[in-house]
C-alpha positions in Angstrom: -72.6 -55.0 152.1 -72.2 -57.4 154.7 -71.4 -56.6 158.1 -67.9 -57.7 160.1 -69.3 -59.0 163.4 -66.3 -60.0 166.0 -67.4 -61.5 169.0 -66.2 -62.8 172.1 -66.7 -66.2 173.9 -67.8 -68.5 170.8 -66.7 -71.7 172.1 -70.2 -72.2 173.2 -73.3 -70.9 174.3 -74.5 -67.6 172.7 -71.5 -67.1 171.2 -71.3 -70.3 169.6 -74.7 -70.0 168.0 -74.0 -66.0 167.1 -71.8 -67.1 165.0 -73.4 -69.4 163.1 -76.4 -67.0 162.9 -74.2 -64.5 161.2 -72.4 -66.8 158.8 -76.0 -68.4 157.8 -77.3 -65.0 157.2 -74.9 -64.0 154.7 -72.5 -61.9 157.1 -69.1 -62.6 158.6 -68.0 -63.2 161.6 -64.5 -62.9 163.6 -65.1 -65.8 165.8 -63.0 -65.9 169.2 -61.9 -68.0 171.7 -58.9 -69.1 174.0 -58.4 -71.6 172.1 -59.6 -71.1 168.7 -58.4 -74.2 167.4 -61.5 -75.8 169.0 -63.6 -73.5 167.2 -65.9 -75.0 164.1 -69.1 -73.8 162.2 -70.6 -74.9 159.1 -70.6 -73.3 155.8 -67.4 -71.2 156.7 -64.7 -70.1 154.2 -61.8 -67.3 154.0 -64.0 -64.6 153.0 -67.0 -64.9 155.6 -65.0 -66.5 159.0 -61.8 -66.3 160.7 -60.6 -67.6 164.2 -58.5 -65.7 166.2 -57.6 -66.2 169.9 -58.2 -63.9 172.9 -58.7 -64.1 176.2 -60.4 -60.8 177.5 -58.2 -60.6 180.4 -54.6 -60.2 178.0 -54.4 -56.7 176.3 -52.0 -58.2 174.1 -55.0 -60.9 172.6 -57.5 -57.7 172.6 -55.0 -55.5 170.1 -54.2 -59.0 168.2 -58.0 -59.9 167.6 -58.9 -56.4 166.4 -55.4 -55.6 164.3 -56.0 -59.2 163.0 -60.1 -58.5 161.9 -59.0 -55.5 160.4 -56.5 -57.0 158.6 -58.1 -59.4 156.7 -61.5 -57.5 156.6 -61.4 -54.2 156.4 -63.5 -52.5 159.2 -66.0 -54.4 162.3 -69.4 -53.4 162.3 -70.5 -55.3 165.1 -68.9 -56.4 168.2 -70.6 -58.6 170.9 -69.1 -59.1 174.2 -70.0 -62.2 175.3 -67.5 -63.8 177.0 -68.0 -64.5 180.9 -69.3 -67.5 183.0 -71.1 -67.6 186.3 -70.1 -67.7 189.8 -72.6 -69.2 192.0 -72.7 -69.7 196.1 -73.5 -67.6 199.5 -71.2 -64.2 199.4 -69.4 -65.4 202.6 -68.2 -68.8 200.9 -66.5 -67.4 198.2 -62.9 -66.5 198.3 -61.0 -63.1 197.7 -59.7 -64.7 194.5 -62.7 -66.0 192.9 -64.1 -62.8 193.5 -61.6 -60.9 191.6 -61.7 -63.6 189.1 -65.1 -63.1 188.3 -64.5 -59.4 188.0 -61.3 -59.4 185.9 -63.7 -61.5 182.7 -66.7 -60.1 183.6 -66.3 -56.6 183.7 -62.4 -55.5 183.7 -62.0 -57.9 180.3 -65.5 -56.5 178.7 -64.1 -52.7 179.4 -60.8 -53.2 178.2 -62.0 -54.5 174.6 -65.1 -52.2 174.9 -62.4 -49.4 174.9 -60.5 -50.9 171.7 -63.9 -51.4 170.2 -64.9 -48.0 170.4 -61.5 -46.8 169.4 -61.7 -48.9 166.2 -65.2 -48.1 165.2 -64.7 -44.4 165.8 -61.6 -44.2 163.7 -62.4 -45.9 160.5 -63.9 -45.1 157.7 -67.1 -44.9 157.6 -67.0 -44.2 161.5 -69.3 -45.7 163.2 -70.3 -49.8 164.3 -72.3 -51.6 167.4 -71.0 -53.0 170.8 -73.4 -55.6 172.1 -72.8 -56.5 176.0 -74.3 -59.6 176.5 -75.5 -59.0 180.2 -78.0 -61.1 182.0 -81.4 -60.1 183.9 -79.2 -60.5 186.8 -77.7 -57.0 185.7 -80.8 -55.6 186.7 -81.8 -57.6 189.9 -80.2 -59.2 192.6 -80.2 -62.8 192.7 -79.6 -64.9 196.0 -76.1 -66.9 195.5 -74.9 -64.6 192.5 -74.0 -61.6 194.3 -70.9 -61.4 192.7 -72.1 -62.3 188.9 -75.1 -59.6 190.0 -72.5 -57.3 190.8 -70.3 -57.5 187.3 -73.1 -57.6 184.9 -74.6 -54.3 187.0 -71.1 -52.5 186.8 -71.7 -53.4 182.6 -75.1 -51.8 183.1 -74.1 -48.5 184.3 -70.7 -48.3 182.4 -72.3 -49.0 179.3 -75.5 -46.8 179.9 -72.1 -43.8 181.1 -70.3 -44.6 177.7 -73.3 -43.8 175.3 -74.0 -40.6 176.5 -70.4 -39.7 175.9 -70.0 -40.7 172.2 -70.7 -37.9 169.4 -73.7 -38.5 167.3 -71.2 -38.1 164.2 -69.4 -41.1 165.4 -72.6 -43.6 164.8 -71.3 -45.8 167.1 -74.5 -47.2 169.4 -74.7 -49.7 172.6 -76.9 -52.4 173.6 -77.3 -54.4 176.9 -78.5 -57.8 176.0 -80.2 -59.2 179.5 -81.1 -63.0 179.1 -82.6 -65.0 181.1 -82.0 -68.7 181.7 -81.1 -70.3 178.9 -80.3 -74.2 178.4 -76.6 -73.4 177.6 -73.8 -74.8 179.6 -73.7 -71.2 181.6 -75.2 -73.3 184.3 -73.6 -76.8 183.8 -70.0 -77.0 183.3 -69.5 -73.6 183.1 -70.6 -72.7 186.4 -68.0 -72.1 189.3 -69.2 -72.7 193.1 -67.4 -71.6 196.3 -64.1 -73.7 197.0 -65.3 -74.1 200.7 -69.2 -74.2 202.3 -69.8 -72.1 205.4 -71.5 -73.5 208.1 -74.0 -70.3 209.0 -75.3 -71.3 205.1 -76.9 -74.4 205.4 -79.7 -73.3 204.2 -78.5 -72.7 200.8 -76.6 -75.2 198.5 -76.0 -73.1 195.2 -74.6 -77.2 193.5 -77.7 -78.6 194.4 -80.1 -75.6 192.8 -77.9 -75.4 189.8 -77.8 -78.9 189.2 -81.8 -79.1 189.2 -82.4 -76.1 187.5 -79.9 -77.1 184.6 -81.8 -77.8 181.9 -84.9 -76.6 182.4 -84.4 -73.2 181.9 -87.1 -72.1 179.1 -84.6 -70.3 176.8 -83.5 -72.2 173.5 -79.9 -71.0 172.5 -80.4 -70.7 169.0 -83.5 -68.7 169.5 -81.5 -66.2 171.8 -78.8 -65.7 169.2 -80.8 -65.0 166.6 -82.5 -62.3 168.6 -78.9 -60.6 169.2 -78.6 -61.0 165.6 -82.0 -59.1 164.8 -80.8 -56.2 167.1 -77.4 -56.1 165.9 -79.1 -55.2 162.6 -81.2 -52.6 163.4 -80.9 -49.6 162.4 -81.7 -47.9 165.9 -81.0 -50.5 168.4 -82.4 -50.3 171.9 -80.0 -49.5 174.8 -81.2 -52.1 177.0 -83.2 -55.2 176.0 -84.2 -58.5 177.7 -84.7 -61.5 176.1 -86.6 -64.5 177.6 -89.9 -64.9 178.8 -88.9 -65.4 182.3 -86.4 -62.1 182.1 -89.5 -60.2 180.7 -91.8 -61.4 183.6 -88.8 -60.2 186.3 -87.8 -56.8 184.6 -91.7 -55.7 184.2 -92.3 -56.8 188.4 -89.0 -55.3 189.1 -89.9 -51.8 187.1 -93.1 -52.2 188.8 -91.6 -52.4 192.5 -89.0 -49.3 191.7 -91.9 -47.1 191.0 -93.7 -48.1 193.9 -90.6 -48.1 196.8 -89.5 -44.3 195.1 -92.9 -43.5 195.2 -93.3 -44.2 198.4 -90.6 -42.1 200.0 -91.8 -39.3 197.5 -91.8 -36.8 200.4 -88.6 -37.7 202.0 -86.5 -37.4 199.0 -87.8 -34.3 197.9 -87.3 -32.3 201.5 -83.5 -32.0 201.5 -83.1 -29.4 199.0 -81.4 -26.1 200.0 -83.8 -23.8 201.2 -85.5 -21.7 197.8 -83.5 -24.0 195.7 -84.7 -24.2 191.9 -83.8 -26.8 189.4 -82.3 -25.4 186.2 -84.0 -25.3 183.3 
């Protein structure tokens, strides 16, 4: 049987190639967008691709989009939250709004139709699906001038890693953090959002300038990254956390390597402050 996949974010990117992945490989797919109307893949027809609008951010879209899949298709195996951008520049330049911005799609938006997801998934019949969350590398280190993109796809990270530990086995529903690296997608061209105002103490950084000569040259090819996601959406047993990229394996491996050794380190020190004849249960 084929599998429903609904995803988020398909006007371009990942989620633009996701869904061509799926409909090429015999599946269907729920493609979504804010404006949907803009939407357009090859080889589509009414029984393996509908369009529906949502932005992540409206409750009313989320219930609309899933009432709608399930309407017309019967169940959703898969979702993949993708939707989200970037928001690049110095912490101190960006504004109060742009922060919470970032936040609301990011993370609030990926929660809120996690939760109708998992609701969904856990109710029909058979129970049970996938929820992708397409993260980024920078969910598992900090990068300079992404602070608070580092700080949404991390608050995905540990909410999603919470969340499967709380499902029933009996439920079959499973959870996987996708972690890219760069990728030549328009994540870092048009999509990309920069403070409203420099700060003079941050001279020494120009997040336009980096971006701009860095777009494009990422080593990531778009299509290859989707159909990755793809592969793990299928498996039977998919990983909790996976990267994909070259450049995100390189960083993840020297990052694990540089936990180990910092913990290590201060060995001693985090194991004095136990109460006195203290012993771990069993």
């Amino acid at each position: 049987m084929p599998k429903v996949f609904l995803i988020t974010g398909t006007s371009t990117g990942f989620g633009k190639h996701l869904v061509q992945e799926v409909i090429d490989r015999g599946d269907i797919a729920v493609a979504t967008a804010r404006n949907p109307s803009m939407l357009s893949f090859k080889n589509t027809n009414p029984k393996n691709y509908h369009a529906v609008k949502l932005d992540v951010t409206d409750p009313g879209d989320i219930q609309l989009a899933f009432a709608t899949a399930l309407d017309i298709f019967g169940r959703i195996d898969v979702v993949v939250n993708n939707a989200g951008y970037g928001l690049s520049g110095p912490f101190e330049e960006l504004s109060d709004s742009q922060i919470k911005t970032q936040m609301d799609i990011n993370f609030f938006g990926l929660i809120a139709v996690t939760r109708k997801a998992m609701e969904v998934m856990r109710d029909q019949k058979p129970s049970g699906g996938l929820i992708q969350q397409v993260t980024s590398i920078g969910g598992q280190r900090g990068v300079p001038m992404f602070s608070i993109y580092c700080a949404s796809k991390w608050a995905v990270e540990g909410f999603t890693e919470a969340i499967s530990q709380e499902v029933k086995p009996e439920w079959n529903i499973k959870f996987t953090c996708v972690e890219p690296g760069g990728f030549r997608t328009d994540w870092a061209g048009r999509s990309m959002s920069f403070a409203e105002q420099r700060h003079p103490a941050y001279d020494h950084l120009n997040a336009k300038k980096y971006m701009t000569d860095y777009n494009g040259t990422q080593a990531g090819d778009p299509i290859k990254g989707a159909k990755a996601m793809y592969e793990l959406a299928v498996m039977k047993d998919p990983p909790l956390r996976v990267v994909i990229g070259s450049d995100a394996y390189k960083r993840i491996m020297g990052k694990i390597e540089a936990y180990r050794d910092n913990y290590k380190k201060y060995e001693k020190l985090s194991n004095s402050t136990d109460v006195e004849g203290y012993k771990a249960p069993s």
